[in-house]
DRENBA-535638 format. One record per residue (C-alpha): residue number from 1; residue in one letter; x, y negated, z negated. Coordinates in Angstrom, 3 decimals, decimal comma. Example, Ala and Ser with C-alpha at 12.3 -4.5 7.8 and 13.67 -1.06 7.14 Angstrom:
DRENBA-535638
seq: 1; type: a; east: 12,300; north: 4,500; up: -7,800
seq: 2; type: s; east: 13,670; north: 1,060; up: -7,140
//
This chain:
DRENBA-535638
seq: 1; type: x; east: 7,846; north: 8,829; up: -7,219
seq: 2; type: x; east: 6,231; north: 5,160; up: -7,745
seq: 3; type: x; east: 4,002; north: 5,647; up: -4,790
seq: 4; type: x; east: 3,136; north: 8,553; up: -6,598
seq: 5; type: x; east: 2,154; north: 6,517; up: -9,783
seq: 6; type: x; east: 1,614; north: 3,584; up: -7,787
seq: 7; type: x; east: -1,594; north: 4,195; up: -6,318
seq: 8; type: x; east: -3,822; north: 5,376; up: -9,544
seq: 9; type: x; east: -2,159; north: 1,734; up: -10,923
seq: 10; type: x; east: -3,991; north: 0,243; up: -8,253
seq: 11; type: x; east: -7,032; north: 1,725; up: -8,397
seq: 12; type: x; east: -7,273; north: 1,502; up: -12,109
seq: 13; type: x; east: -6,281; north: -2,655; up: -11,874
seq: 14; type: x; east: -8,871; north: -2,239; up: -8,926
seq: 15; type: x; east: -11,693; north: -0,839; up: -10,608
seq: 16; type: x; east: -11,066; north: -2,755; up: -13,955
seq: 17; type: x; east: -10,403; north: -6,755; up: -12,612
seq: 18; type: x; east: -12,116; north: -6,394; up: -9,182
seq: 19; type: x; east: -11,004; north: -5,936; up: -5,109
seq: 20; type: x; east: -9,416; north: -9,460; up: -5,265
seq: 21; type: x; east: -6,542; north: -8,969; up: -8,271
seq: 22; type: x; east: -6,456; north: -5,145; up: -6,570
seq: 23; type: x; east: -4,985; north: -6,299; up: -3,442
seq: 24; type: x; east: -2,685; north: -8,739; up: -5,443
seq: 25; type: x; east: -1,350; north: -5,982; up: -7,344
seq: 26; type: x; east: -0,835; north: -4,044; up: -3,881
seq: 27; type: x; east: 0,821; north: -6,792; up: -1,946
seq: 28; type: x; east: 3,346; north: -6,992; up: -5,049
seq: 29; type: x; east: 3,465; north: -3,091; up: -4,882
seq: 30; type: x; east: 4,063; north: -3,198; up: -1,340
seq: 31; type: x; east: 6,527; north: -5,778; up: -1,642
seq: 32; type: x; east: 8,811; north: -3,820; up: -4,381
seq: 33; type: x; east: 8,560; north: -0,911; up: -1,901
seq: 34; type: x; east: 9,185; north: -3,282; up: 1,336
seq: 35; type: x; east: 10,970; north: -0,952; up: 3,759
seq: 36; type: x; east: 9,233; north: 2,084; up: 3,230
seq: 37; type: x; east: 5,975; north: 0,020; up: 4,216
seq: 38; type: x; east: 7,492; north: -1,697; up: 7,388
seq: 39; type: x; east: 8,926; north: 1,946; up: 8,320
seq: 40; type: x; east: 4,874; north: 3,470; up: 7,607
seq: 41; type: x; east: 3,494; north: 0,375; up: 9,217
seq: 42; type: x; east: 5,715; north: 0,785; up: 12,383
seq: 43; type: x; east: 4,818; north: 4,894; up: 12,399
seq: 44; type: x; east: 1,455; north: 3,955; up: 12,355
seq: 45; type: x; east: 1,879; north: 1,324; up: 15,380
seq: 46; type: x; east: 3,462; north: 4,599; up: 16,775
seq: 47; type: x; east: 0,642; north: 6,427; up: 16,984
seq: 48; type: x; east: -1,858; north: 4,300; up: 17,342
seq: 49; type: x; east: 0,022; north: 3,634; up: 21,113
seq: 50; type: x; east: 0,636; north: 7,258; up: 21,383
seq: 51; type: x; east: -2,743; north: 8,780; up: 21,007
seq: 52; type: x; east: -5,178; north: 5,807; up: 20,895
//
């Protein structure tokens, strides 16, 4: 649910204060949801081996 409502938060603070206090407000985003990121970033890593 707050990835859900998460990302139009970023790309409202995005579009309203510029790309610089956007990826601000994503690293803090990404750091209140720390494990599902690592787990997403390590999928990724995944299949990035896999099929790349």
């Amino acid at each position: 649910m707050l990835i859900v409502t998460g990302i139009p938060i970023v790309g409202w603070v995005t579009f309203e204060s510029g790309p610089i206090i956007g990826l601000v407000v994503l690293a803090a985003g990404a750091s209140m949801l720390r494990w599902p990121a690592i787990y997403l970033w390590r999928w990724l890593k995944r299949m990035v081996r896999r099929y790349g």
